[in-house]
N, C-alpha and C positions, 0 to 999 in steps of 0.2 A: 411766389415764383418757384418752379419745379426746380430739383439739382438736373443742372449740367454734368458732363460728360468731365471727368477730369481733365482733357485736354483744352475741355474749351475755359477754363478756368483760367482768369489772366492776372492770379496774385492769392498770396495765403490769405486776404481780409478775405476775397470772395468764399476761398475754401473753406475758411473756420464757418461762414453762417451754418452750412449744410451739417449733417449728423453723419459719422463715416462707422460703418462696421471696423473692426482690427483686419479682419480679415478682405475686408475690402481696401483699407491701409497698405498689406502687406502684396497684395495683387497687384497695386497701383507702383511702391515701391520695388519689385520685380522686374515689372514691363519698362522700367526705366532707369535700370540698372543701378537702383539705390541699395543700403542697405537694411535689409526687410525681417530683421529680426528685433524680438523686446515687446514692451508695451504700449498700449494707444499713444500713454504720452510721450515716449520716444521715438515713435513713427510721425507721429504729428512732428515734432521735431528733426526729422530726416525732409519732410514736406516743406517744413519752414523754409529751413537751407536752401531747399532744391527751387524755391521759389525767390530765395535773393542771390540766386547762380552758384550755390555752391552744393558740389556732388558729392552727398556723401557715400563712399562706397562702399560694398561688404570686405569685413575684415580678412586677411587672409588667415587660414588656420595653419597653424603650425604643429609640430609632430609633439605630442605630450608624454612628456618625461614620467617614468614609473614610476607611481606612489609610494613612499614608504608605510607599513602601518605603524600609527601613532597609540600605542597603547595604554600611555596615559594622558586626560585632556587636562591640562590648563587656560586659566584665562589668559597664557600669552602662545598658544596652540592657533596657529592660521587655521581659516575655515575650510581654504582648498588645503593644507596640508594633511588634515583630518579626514578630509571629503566627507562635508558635511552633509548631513541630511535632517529629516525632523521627526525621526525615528526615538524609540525607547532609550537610547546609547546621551543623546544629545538633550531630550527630553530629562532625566535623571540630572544631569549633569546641571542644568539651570534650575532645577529646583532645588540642588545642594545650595544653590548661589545664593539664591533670592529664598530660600524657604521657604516657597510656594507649591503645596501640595494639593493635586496632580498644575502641573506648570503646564498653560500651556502658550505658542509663540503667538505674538501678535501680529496683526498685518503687516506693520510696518518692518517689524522683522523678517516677513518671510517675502517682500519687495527685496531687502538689502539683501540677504541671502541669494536669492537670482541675479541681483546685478555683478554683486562681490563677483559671483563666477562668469557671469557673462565678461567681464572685465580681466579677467585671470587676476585678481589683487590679493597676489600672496601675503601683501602687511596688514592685510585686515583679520584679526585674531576675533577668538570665541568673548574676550572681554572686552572688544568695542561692539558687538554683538547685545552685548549683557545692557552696555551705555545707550542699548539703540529701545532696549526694553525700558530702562527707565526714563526715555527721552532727554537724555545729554547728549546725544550725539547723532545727528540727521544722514544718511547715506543715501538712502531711495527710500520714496514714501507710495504708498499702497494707489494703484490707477482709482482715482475715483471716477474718473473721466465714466468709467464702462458704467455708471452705477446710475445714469441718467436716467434709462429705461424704467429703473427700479423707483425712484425718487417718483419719477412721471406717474408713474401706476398706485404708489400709495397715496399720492396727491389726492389722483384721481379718485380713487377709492373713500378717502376721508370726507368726497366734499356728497353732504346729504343729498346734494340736487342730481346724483347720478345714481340713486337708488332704483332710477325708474327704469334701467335698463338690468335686463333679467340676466345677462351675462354682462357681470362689470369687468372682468378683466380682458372680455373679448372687445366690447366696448372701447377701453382703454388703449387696446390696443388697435383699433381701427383709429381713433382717435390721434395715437403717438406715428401711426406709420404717414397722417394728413403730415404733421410736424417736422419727424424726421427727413421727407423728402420736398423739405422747403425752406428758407434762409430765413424763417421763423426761431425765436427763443424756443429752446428742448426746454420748457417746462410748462405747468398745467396750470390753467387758469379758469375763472366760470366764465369768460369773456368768450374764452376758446371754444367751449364747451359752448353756448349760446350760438357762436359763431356756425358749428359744423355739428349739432343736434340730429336734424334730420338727417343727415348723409349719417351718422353713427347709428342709428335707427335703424333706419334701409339696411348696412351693414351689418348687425347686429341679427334681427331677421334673416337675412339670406344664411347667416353662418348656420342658427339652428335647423334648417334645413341641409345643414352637408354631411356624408357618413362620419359616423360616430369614431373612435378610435378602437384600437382592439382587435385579437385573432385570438383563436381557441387555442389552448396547448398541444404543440404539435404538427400545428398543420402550418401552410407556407404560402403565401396570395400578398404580390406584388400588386401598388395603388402609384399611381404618377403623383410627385411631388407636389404636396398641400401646403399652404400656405398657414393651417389652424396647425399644424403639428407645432410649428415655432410658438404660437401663441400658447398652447399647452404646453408645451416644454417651459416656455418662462412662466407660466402661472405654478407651475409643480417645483422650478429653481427657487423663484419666492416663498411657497410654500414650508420647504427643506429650511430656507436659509431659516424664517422665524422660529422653525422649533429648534435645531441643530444650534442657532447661533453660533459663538466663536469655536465648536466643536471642529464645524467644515473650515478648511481654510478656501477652498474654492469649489463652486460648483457649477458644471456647464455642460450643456448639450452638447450630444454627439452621436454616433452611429448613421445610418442613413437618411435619416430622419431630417438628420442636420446640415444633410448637400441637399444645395438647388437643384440642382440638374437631375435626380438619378430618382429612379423608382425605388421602393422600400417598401417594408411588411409594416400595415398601419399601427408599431407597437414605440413610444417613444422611450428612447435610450438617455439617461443622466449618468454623469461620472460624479461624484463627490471625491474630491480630495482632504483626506485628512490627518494629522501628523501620528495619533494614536487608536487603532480600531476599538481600544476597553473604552476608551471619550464615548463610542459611539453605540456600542453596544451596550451602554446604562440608560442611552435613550431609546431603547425599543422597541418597549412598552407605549413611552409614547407616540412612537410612529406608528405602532400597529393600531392606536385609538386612532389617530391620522391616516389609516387606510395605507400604511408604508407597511409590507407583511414581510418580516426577516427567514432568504430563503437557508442559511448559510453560506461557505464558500463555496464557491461555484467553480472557480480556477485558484489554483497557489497564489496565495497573499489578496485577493478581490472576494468581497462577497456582495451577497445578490438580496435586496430588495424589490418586490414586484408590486403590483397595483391591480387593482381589477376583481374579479370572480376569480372561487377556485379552478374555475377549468375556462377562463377567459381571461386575458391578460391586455392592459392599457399601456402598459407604464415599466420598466426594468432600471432600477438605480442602480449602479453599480457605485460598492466603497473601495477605495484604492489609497495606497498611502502617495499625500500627494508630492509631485517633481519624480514620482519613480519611473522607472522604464513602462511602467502601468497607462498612468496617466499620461506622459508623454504620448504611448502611444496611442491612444485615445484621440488627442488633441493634435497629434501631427499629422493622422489620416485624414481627421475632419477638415483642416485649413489646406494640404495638398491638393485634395481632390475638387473642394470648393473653389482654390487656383489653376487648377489643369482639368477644363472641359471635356477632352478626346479621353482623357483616361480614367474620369469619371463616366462618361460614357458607357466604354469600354466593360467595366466596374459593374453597371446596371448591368447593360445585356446579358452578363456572364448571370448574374442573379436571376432577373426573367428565367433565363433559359433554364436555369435549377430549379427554379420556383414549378417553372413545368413538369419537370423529370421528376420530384419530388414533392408534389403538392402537399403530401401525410405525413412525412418524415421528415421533420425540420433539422433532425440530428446530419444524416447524410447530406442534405443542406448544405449547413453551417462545416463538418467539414471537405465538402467540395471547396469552400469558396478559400480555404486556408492556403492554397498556394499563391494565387495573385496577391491574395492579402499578406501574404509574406513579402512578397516583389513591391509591393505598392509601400509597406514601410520603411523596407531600406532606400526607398528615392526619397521618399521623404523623410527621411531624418537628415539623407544628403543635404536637400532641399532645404532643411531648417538649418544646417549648418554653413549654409554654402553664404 
């Protein structure tokens, strides 16, 4: 059975069968004046509500009192009193605790840390922080929810009867988007697989036939939104995450690549979020084996991995420390404009039309498009706040 239209949904058992993007989450929770900020599974939980009649609304914000700086931390130091981060300051300080050299936070920790503040919980200190590390004490645990995708595709991949397809992750993914947009179990099976063979086939074939990814350094040539950019973008996040392990704490598409709607330069954009850049810089060796080529910093505090030929590029990761005004921004253009169509739009044209003006000089480009892109992130951080 294909998913319906959220409205035509007459209860959350129907809703849970289907598979929901966050960002399809948080579109839904908007257009119904829910409150649309957090994780899958607190959105799913605003949907619950909203489905046995009750509204949950967005919080009002209130005016925030100036910090003092806290210059020495203890373990009885609140996290928002500190304003926390997972920077070298915070990093040090828990390897005093624990003795654990280089320390670095766990999932679960860096869940509790986003909620502590989404919640404003001033009694939550850096030593119930410490209890959430050694698991004595539960606050917010890590979205597994989002990790379905990922589970699906190594499944897929593990099982020998899917060797015959010459792109398995594309495969995989024709395969999960049959799933995702059906009140089917989000997981893999050989029944499935037996099931929708030839349709993943067909699939599979037609893709190797579609332009390839990549633009020569420099130059600037707008493609209308592909649907393989997403499948490479998550075959390259899977990638990352197995060498990198717990080094990234998150890592996710983004740039134009990662809006529906809008034309883009066929080069795909990743942000890694990570709490220490030395974590990452002692693997880069092995990401240059891996085809990941370290460009340096590119802008203060981000630096720049690419992919590709030397004078052809596929692929631009960008490292940022994660929760900073970095990532953030990153992550709050890509789910605004993903929500707001006219100004995603809007967004495109303005690129076309530069793409034209400057087909050779992608530098004059990239800064023409700096003012909207300035306008487009203070609506949306509004927008994430509101």
């Amino acid at each position: 059975m294909q998913r319906p239209e959220f409205d035509d949904i007459k209860d959350f058992e129907e809703f849970s069968r289907y598979y929901w993007y966050r960002e399809e989450l948080i579109r839904i929770c908007k257009a119904h004046g829910l409150k649309s900020d957090g994780s899958k599974i607190e959105l799913n939980g605003v949907i619950r509500a909203y489905f046995s009649g009750e509204m949950i609304r967005p919080e009002k914000k209130t005016a925030r009192k100036r910090k003092k700086v806290v210059s020495e931390l203890t373990l009885d130091t609140g996290l928002i009193e500190c304003s926390f981060t997972f920077g070298n300051r915070f990093r040090d300080f828990f390897s005093e605790q624990t003795g654990v050299r280089p320390f670095r936070f766990n999932v679960d920790m860096v869940a509790t840390a986003k909620a502590v503040k989404e919640n404003g919980d001033e009694s939550f200190t850096l030593g119930d922080l410490l209890d959430i590390y050694y698991g004595k004490k539960t606050y917010a645990t890590y979205d597994k929810s989002a990790l379905q995708w990922n589970q699906f595709v190594k499944d897929f991949c593990a099982d020998e009867m899917t060797e015959e397809f010459g792109n398995r992750l594309s495969a995989a993914a024709a395969l999960w988007k049959i799933v995702r947009e059906s009140d089917r179990e989000k997981k893999y099976s050989r029944e499935l697989l037996e099931e929708y063979r030839e349709v993943i086939k067909s699939e599979n074939t037609s893709n190797e036939s579609k332009v390839p990814l990549g633009l020569r350094r420099g130059m600037v040539s707008m493609e209308p939104h592909n649907p393989e950019w997403e499948i490479s973008a998550k075959q390259t996040i899977q990638k990352l995450g197995d060498l990198l392990g717990d080094v990234a704490i998150d890592i996710q598409h983004i740039g134009s690549t990662a809006i529906k709607s809008i034309s883009a330069k066929p080069i795909i954009d990743i942000v890694v979020g990570v709490s220490d850049f030395n974590d990452l810089f002692a693997l880069n060796d092995v990401l240059l084996t891996n085809g990941f080529i370290f460009r340096g910093q590119d802008i203060p505090e981000q630096y720049l991995y690419v992919c590709g030929e030397e004078d052809f590029r596929t692929h631009h990761i960008h490292a940022v420390i994660y929760d900073s005004e970095a990532w953030n921004n990153y992550i709050n253009m890509r789910d605004y404009l993903n929500c707001h169509r006219e100004e995603a739009k809007a967004y495109s044209e303005l690129k076309e039309s530069l793409a034209k003006r400057y087909p050779k000089d992608r530098i004059k480009y990239t800064d023409s498009k700096h003012e909207m892109i300035r306008e487009i992130l203070m609506k949306a951080r509004k927008w994430r706040d509101s």
